[in-house]
C-alpha positions as CSV (number, residue, x, y, z in Angstrom):
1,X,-32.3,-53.6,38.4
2,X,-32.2,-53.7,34.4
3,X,-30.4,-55.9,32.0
4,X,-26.2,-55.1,32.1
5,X,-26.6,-53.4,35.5
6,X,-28.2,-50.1,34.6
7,X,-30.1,-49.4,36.8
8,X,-33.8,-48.6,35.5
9,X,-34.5,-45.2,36.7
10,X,-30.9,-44.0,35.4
11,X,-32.3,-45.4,32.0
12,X,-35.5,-43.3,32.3
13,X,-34.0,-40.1,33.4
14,X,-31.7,-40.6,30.3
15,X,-34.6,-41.1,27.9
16,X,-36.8,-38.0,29.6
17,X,-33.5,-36.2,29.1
18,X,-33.0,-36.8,25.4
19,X,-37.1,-36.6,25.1
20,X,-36.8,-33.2,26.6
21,X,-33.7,-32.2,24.4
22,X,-35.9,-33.3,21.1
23,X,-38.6,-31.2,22.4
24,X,-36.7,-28.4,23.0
25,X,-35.3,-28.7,19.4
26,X,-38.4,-29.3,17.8
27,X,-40.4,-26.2,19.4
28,X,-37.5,-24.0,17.8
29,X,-37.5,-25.2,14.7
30,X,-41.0,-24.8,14.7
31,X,-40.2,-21.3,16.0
32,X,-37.9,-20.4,13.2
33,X,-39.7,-22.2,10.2
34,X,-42.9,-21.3,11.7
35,X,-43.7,-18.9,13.8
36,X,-40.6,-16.3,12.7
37,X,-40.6,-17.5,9.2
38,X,-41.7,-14.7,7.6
39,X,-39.3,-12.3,9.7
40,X,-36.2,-14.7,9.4
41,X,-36.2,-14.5,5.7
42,X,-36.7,-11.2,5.8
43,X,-33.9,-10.5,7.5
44,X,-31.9,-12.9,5.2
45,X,-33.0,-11.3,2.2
46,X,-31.8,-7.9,3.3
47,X,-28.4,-9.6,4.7
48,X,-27.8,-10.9,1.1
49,X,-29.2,-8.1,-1.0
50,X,-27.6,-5.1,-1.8
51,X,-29.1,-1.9,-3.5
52,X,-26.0,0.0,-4.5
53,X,-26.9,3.3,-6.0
54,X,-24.0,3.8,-9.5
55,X,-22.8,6.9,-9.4
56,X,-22.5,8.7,-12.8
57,X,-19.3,10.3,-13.7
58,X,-19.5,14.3,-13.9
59,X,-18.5,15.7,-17.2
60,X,-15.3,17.5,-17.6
61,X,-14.7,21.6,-18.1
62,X,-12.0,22.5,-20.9
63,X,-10.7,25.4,-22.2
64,X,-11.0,27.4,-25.5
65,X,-8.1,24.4,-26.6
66,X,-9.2,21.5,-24.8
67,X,-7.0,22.1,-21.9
68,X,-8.6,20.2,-18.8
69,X,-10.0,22.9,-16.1
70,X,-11.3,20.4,-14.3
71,X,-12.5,16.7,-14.3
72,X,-13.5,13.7,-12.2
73,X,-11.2,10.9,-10.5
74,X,-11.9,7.3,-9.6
75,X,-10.8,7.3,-6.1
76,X,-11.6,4.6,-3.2
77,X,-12.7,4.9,0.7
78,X,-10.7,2.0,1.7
79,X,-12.1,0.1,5.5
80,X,-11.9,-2.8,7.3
81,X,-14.5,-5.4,8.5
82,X,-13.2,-6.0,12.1
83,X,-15.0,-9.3,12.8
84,X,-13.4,-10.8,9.0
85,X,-10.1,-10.4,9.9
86,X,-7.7,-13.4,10.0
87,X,-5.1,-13.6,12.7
88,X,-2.4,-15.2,9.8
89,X,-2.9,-11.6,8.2
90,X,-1.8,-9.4,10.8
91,X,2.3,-9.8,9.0
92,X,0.6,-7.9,6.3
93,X,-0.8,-5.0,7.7
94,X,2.7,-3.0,8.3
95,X,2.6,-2.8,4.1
96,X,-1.7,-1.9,4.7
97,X,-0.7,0.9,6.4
98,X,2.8,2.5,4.2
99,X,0.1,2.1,1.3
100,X,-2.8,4.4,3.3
101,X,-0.1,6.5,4.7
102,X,-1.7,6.1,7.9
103,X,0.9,5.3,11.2
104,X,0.7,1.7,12.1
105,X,-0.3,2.6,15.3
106,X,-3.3,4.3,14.4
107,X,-4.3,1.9,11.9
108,X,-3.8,-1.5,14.4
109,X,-6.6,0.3,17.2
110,X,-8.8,0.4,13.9
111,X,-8.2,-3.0,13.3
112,X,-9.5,-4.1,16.8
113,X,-13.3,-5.7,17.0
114,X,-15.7,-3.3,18.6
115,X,-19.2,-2.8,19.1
116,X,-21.6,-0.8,19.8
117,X,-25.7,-0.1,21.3
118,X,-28.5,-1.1,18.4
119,X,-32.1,-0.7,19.8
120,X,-30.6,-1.8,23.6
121,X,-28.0,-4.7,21.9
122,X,-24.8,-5.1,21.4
123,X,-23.9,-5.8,18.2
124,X,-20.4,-6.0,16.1
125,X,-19.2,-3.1,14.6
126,X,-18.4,-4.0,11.2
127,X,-17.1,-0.9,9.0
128,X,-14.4,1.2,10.0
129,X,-13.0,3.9,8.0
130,X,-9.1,3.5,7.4
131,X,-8.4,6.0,4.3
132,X,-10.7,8.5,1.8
133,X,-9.4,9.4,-1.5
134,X,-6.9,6.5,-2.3
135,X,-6.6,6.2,-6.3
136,X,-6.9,3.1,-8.2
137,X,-3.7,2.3,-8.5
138,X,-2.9,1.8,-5.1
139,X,-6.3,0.1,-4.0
140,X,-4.8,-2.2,-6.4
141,X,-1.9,-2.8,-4.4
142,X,-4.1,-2.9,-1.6
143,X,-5.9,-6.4,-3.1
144,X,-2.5,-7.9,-3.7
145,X,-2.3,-8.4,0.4
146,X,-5.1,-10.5,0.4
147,X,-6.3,-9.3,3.7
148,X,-9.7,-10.5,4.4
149,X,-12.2,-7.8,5.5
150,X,-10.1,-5.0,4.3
151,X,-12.1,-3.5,1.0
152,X,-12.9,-0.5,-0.6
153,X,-15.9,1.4,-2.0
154,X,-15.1,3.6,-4.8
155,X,-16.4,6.6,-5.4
156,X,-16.1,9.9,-7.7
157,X,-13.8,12.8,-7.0
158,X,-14.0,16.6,-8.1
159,X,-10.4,17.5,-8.9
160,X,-9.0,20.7,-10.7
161,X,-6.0,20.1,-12.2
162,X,-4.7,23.3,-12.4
163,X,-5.4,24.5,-8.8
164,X,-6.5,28.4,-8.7
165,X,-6.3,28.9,-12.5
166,X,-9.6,30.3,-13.3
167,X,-11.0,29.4,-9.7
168,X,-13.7,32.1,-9.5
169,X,-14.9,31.2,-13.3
170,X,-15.0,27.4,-12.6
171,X,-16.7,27.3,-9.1
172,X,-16.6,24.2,-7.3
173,X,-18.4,20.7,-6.4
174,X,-18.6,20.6,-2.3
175,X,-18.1,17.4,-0.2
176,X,-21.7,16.7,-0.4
177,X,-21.8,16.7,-4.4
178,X,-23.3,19.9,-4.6
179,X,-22.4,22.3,-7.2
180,X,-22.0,25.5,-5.3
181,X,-20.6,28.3,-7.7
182,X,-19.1,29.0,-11.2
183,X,-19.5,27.0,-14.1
184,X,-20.1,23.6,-11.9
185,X,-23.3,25.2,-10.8
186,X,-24.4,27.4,-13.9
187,X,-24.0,24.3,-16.0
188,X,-24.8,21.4,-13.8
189,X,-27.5,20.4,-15.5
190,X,-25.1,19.1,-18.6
191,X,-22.3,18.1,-16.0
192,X,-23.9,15.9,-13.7
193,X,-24.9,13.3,-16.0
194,X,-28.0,10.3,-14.5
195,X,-27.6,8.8,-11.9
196,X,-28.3,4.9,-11.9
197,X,-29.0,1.9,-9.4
198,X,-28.6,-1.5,-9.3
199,X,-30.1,-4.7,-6.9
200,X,-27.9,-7.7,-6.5
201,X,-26.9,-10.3,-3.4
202,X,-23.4,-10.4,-1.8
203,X,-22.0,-13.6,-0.7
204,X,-20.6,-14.3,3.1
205,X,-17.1,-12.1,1.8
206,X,-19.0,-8.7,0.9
207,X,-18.5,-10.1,-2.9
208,X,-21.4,-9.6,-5.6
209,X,-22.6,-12.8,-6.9
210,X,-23.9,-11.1,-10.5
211,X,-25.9,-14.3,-11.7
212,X,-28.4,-13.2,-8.7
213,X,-28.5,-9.3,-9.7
214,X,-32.4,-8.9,-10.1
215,X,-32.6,-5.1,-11.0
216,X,-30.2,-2.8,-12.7
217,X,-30.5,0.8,-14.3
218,X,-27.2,2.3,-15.9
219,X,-25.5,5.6,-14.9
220,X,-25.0,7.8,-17.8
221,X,-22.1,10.1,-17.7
222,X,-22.0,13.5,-18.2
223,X,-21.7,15.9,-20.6
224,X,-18.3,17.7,-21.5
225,X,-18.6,21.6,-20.9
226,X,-16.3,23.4,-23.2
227,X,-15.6,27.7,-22.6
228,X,-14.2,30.0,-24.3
229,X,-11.6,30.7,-21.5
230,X,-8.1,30.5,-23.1
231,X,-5.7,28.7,-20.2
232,X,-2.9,30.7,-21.3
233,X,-4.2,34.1,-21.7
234,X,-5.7,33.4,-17.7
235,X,-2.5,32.2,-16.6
236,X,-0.9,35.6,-17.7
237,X,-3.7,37.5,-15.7
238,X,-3.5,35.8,-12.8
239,X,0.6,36.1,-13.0
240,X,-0.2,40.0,-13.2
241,X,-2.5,40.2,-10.2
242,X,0.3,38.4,-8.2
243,X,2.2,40.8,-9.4
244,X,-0.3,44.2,-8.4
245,X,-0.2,42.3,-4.5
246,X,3.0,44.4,-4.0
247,X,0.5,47.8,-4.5
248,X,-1.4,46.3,-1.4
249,X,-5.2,46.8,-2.5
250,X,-8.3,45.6,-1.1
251,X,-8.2,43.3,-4.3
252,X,-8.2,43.8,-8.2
253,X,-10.0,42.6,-11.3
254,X,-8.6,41.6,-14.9
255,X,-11.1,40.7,-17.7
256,X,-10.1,40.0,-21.2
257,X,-12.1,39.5,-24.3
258,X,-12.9,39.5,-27.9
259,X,-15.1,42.3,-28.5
260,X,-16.6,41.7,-32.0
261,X,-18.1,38.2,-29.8
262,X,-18.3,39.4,-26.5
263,X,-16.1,35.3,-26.0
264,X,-14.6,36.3,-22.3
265,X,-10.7,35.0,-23.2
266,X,-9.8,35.6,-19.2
267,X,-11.2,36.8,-16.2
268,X,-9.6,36.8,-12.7
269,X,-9.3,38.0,-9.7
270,X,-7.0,39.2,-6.1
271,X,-8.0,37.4,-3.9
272,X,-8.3,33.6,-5.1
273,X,-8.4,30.3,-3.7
274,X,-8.0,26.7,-4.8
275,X,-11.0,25.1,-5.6
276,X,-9.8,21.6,-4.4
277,X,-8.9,23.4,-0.8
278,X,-12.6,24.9,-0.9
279,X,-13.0,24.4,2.8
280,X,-10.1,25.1,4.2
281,X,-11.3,28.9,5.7
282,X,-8.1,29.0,8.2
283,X,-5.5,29.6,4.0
284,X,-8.6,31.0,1.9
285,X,-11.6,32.5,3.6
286,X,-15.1,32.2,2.2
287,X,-14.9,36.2,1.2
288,X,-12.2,35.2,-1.2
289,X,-14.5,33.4,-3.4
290,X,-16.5,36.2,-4.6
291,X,-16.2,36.7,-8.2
292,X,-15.2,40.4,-8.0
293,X,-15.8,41.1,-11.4
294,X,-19.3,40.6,-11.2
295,X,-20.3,40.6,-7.5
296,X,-18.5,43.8,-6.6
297,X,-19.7,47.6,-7.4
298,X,-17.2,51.0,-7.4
299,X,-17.3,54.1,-9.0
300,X,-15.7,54.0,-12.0
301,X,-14.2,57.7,-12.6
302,X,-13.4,58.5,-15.8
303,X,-13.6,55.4,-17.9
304,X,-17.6,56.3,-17.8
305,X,-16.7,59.5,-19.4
306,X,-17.3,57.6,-22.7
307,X,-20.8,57.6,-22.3
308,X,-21.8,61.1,-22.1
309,X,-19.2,61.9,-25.3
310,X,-20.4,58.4,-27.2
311,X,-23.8,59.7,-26.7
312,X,-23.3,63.3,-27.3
313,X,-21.4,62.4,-30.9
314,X,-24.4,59.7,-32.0
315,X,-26.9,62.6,-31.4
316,X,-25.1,64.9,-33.2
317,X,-24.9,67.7,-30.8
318,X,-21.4,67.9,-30.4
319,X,-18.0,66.8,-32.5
320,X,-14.9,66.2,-32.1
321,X,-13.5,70.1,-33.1
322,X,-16.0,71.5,-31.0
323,X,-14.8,73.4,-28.5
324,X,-16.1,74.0,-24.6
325,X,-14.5,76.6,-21.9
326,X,-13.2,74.6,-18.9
327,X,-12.5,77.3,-16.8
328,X,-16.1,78.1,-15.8
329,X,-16.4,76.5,-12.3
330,X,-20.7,77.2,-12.9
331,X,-22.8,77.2,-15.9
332,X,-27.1,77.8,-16.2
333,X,-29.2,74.3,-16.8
334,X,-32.8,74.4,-17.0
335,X,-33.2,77.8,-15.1
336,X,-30.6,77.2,-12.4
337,X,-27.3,77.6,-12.0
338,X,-25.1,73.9,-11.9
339,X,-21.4,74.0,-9.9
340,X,-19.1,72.1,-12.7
341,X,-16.5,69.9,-10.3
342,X,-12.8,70.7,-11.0
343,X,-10.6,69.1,-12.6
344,X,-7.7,67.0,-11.4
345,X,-4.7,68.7,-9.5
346,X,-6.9,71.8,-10.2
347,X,-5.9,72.4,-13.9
348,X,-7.4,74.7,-15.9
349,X,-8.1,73.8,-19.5
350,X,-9.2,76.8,-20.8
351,X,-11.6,76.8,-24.0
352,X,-10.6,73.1,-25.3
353,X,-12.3,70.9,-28.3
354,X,-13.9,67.6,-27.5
355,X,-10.7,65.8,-28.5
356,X,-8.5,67.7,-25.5
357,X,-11.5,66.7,-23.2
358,X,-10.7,62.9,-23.7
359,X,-7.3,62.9,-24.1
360,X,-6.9,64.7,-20.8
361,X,-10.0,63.4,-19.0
362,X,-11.1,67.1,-18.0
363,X,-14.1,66.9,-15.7
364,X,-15.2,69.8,-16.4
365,X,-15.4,69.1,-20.2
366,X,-17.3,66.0,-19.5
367,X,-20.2,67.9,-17.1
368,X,-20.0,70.2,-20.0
369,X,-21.2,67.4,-22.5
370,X,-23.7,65.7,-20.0
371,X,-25.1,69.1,-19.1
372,X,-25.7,69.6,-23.5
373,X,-27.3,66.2,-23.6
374,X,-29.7,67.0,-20.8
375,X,-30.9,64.6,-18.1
376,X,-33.2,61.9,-19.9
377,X,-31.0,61.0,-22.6
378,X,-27.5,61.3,-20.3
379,X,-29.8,58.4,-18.2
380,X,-31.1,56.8,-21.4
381,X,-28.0,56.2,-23.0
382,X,-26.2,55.1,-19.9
383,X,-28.5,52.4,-19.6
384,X,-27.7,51.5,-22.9
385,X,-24.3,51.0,-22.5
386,X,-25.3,48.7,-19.7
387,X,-24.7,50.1,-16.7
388,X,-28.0,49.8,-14.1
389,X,-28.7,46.7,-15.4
390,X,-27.4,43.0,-15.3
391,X,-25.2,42.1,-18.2
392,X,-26.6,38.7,-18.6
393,X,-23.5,36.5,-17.4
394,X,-24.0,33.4,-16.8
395,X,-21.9,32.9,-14.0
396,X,-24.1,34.4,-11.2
397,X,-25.2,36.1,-9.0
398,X,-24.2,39.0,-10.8
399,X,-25.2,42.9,-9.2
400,X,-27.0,44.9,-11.5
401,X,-24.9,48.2,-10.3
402,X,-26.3,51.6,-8.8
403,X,-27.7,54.1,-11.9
404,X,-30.5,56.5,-10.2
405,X,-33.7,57.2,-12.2
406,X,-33.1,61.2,-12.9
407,X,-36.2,61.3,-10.9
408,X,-34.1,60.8,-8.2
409,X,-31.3,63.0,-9.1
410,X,-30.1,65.8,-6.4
411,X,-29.1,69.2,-8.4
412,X,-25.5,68.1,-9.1
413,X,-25.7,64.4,-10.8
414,X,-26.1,66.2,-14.0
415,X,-22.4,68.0,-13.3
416,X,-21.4,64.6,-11.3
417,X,-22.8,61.6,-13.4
418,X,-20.5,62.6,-16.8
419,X,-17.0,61.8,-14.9
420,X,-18.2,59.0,-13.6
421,X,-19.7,60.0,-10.1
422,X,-22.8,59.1,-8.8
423,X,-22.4,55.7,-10.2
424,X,-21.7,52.6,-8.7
425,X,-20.9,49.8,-11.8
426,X,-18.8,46.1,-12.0
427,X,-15.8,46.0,-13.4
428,X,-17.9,43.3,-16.4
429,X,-20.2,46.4,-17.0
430,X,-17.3,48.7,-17.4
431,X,-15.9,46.3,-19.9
432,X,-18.4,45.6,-21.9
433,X,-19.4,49.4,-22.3
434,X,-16.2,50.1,-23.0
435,X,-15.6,47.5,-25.9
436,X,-18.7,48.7,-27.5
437,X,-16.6,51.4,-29.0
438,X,-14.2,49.1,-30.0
439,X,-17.1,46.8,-31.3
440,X,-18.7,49.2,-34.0
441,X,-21.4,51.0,-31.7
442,X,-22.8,47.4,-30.8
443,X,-23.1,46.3,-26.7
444,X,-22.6,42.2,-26.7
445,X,-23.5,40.0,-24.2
446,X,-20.7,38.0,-22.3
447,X,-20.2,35.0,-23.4
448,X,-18.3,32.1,-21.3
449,X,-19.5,29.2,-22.8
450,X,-18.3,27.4,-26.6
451,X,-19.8,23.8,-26.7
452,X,-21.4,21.4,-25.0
453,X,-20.3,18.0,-26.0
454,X,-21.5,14.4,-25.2
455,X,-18.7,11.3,-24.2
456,X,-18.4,10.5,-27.6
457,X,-17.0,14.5,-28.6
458,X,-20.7,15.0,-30.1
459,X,-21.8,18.4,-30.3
460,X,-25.0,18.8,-28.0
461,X,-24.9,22.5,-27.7
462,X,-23.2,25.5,-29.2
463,X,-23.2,28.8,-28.2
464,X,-23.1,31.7,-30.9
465,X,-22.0,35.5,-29.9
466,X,-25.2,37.4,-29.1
467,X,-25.9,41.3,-29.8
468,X,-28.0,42.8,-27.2
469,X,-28.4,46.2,-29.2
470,X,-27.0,48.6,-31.2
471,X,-25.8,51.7,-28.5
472,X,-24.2,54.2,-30.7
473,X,-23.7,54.9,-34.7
474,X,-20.6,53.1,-35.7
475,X,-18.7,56.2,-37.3
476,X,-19.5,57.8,-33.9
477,X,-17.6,54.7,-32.4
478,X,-14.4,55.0,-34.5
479,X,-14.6,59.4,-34.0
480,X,-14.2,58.0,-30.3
481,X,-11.6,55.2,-30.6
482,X,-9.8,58.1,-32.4
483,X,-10.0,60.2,-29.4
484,X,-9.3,57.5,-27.4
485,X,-5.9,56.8,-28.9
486,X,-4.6,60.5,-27.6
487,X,-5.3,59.1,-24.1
488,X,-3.0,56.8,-24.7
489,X,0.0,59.0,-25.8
490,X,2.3,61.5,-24.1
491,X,-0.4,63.7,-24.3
492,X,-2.8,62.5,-22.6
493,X,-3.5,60.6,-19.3
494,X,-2.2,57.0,-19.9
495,X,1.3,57.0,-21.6
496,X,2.4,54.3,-19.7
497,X,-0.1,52.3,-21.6
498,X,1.5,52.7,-25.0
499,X,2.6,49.8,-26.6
500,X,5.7,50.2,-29.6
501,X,4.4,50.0,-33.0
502,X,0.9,49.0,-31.5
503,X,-2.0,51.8,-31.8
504,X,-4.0,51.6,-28.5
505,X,-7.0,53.3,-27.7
506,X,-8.2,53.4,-23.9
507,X,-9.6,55.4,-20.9
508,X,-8.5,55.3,-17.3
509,X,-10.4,55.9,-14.5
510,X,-9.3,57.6,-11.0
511,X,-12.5,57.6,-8.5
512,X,-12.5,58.5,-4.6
513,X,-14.5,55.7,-2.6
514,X,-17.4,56.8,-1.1
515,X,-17.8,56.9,2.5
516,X,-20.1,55.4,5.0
517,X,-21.0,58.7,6.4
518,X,-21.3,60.1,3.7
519,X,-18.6,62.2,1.0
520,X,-15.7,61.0,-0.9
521,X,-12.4,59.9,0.4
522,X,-9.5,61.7,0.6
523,X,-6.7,59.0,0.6
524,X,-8.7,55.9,-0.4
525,X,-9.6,55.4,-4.2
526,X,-10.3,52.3,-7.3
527,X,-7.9,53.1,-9.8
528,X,-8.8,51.1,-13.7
529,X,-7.9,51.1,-17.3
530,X,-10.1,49.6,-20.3
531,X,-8.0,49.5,-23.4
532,X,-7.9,47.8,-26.5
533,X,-6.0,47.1,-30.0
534,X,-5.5,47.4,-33.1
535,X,-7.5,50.9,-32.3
536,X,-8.3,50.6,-36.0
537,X,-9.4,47.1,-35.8
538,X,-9.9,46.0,-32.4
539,X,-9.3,42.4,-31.5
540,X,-8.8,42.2,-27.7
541,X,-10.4,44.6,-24.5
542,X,-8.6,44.4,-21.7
543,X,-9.7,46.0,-18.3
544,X,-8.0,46.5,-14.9
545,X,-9.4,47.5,-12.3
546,X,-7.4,48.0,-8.6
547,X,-9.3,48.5,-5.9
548,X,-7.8,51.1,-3.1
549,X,-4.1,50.6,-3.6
550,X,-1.8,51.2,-0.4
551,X,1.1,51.7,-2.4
552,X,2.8,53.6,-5.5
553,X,0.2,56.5,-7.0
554,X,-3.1,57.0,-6.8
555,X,-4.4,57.4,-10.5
556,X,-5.6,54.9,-13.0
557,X,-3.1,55.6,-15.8
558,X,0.2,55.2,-13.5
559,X,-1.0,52.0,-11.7
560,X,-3.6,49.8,-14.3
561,X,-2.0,51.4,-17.2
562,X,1.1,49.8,-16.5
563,X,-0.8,46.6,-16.0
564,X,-2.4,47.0,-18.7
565,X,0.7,47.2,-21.0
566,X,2.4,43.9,-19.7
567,X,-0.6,41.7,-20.4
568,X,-1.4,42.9,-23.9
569,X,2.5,42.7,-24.9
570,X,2.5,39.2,-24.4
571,X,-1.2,38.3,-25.6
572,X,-0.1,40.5,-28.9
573,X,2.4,37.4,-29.1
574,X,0.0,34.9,-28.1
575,X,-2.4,36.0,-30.7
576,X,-0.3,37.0,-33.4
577,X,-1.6,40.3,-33.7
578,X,-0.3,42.8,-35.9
579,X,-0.3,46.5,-35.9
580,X,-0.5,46.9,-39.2
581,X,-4.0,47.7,-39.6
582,X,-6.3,49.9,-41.7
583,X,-7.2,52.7,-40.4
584,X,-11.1,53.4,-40.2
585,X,-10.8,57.5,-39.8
586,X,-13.8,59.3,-38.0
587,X,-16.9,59.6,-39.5
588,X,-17.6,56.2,-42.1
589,X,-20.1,56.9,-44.5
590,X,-21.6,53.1,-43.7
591,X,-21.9,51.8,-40.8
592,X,-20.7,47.7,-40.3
593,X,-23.5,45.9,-39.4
């Protein structure tokens, strides 16, 4: 027996004990400073670090005026850290939840520890998504709880401010920062701005301790994308196409513009959606997205009847006295005989001059003209207007229409192609072919864009009107706009189109669809009219187009004259635009560059 009564083999199993225990310490310390060293600290290091990519903020889209089209918000994805919660901050998370706007209930199962399989282990789950898109303001009242493990990561958000306004010109930036359509995608180059990144360590509270940030590149913002869009001027268009719903069409397409820059001032379209409700397919499917004004192709009737006479007058093989017999149903071409179609509601015109063919839209006279001009330079000159090809819009994809090669031609396109048949154009062709009259003879190319500006308002780019070419003389232009102006009078096919003290010039169009199997419509047809003013000295183009109208009639100048009178009435306020004008007469002797 040992000193004190202990017995001795009580004292060695105690010392073999704490012998073992030391052991068993020492062989894992020399397992974790040793043998996993390397591994351990590797693991450490990633715990700490952080590589946090720093989002640049996208550029915003303005109008003509600086009126925001659409821009990018601050917001926070707001989640909780199960496992860091504190049980002394549960009487907080009644005033967590009113701020997320999520039921208390919902919110309190988030806030329970779970976990979850890793590689065969259970391991702590420790995010959990409580709210997207809260704004800054209330993440800040968020911090003043003081909850540990509740936190947000902020991040950017594509908003447009004014909801459908200009929807199918803007496009959109999906969920997945993609630019899909519109502007956002044309010009996401300049919008998108760099992208930057940054390495730093966290402490044990998810908080960046920046004296130990090793790496760190800067975002840059950015750029500002400015059109020529005016907000107001779209805002009246799309108040109008509300409006043409009650004619139930398929849809309907209003473009307006400055013809002497080819600077688009407003173009929308029926249907729209809201670019901020993108996805939601159930209130605006994808089909409602198509830009109809350049994705969409119809027959345009008689608005192309201004090719065949533009053409015919620049030649010099007719003028506007001349005179042609609209009561021959069949005339000889080229060692044949050609069938001449009829003309509306079966009127006969008799012998009429090239005036009385515009002003009532004969298509007869029209076939007439086309058949004098002869095949290659009917084809020739349509293409110069711009129909058959793309306009060069920047705002793609854009159809390049349907304009058959007269190689191609069946023995009545030279009777058909003149009023507008065997044609298939977008309502931005139409447009543009139409305000080369009121442009001097000279097509334009669309222009959407103004500036491009840096975060500082420094000019980076700026985009200048363009002139693609020169389609017809310019006195042959202003015999036409002349013409044109009887079209829009009691004599001719669009009276409803006049405008008090205002001299308008414009054509309407009136084509049957085609069908599948083949053949025109009876009932189903796209009604349009492309006007513009001062006739004398044109400063705006507008264009309607209605495609297959359920209700009221069926012709261009009773449906988009109409339309077409309401719009300009209130832009001829909006622009201060007055009617008091110099007249440029018919033939110029010089021609304005």
């Amino acid at each position: 027996m040992a000193r004190a009564g202990i017995p001795v083999s009580r004292l060695l199993w105690v010392f073999v004990a704490f012998v073992a225990g030391f052991a068993a310490v020492l062989t894992r310390l020399v397992d974790l400073q040793v043998v996993e060293r390397q591994a351990l600290a590797a693991e450490s290091e990633r715990m700490r670090t952080k590589f946090e990519i720093v989002e640049a903020r996208r550029g915003d889209i303005t109008d003509r005026n600086g009126n925001l089209l659409a821009t990018t918000n601050t917001v926070r994805k707001v989640g909780v850290d199960p496992e860091a919660l504190k049980p002394e901050d549960k009487s907080s998370w009644h005033k967590l939840a009113k701020l997320i706007e999520v039921p208390y209930s919902e919110l309190y199962q988030k806030m329970k520890p779970e976990t979850r399989k890793v590689a065969g282990k259970e391991k702590a789950v420790r995010w959990k998504t409580l709210a997207d898109n809260i704004d800054e303001r209330v993440y800040r009242e968020i911090l003043k709880l003081e909850i540990d493990g509740v936190y947000g990561n902020r991040y950017f958000k594509r908003v447009y401010p004014q909801g459908i306004l200009a929807s199918h010109v803007l496009g959109y930036v999906n969920e997945d920062d993609v630019a899909v359509t519109g502007v956002e995608n044309a010009m996401n180059f300049y919008l998108e701005g760099q992208t930057g990144w940054l390495e730093t360590e966290w402490d044990g509270k998810r908080r960046e301790m920046a004296q130990f940030r090793k790496r760190q590149v800067d975002s840059t913002d950015g750029f500002h994308v400015s059109l020529t869009i005016d907000m107001m001027v779209q805002h009246i268009l799309e108040l109008e196409l509300k409006h043409l719903t009650g004619l139930q069409p398929d849809g309907a397409t209003i473009i307006v513009s400055d013809p002497s820059t080819g600077n688009i001032l407003g173009m929308a379209n029926w249907p729209t959606y809201d670019p901020n409700e993108y996805n939601n397919t159930v209130k605006y499917p994808i089909a409602y997205q198509r830009n109809l004004a350049i994705t969409d192709i119809y027959e345009p009737g008689s608005t192309f009847k201004i090719v065949p006479i533009g053409a015919a007058l620049s030649e010099e093989v007719i003028n506007p006295a001349m005179t042609f017999n609209c009561s021959l149903d069949r005339i000889p071409y080229l060692g044949r005989i050609v069938s001449l179609p009829d003309d509306h509601g079966g009127h006969d015109y008799g012998t009429i001059p090239v005036t009385d063919i515009v002003a009532y839209s004969s298509n007869r006279g029209a076939a007439h003209v086309g058949i004098l001009l002869g095949e290659e330079r009917l084809y020739s000159y349509s293409r110069s207007f711009g129909f058959g090809e793309e306009t060069g819009f920047l705002l793609g994809p854009e159809r390049e229409g349907i304009l058959h090669n007269p190689r191609n031609w069946d023995g009545l396109t030279i009777s058909r192609l003149p009023m507008g048949h065997a044609i298939a154009v977008t309502p931005l062709q139409a447009h543009f072919a139409v305000s080369v009259l009121a442009n001097d003879g000279v097509l334009m190319k669309p222009q959407i864009l103004a500036c491009v500006q840096d975060t500082e308002g420094n000019i980076i780019s700026n985009y200048q009107p363009k002139a693609i070419r020169r389609v017809i003389s310019a006195s042959s232009a202003r015999a036409l706009s002349q013409m044109l102006v009887r079209t829009v009078s009691h004599e001719g096919t669009a009276p409803l189109a006049q405008i008090p003290g205002m001299e308008v010039a414009g054509k309407t169009g009136t084509a049957q669809r085609v069908l599948k199997s083949g053949g025109y419509s009876a009932t189903d047809v796209d009604v349009s009219f492309i006007g513009y003013f001062p006739a004398s000295d044109p400063r705006l183009v507008i264009t309607v187009v209605i495609y297959n109208p359920q209700m009221g009639s069926r012709f261009g100048g009773q449906l988009a004259g109409p339309s077409f009178k309401r719009i300009a009435e209130q832009l001829i306020h909006i622009f201060g635009i007055s009617s008091k004008a110099p007249i440029r007469g018919f033939f110029a002797l010089e021609e304005r560059k």
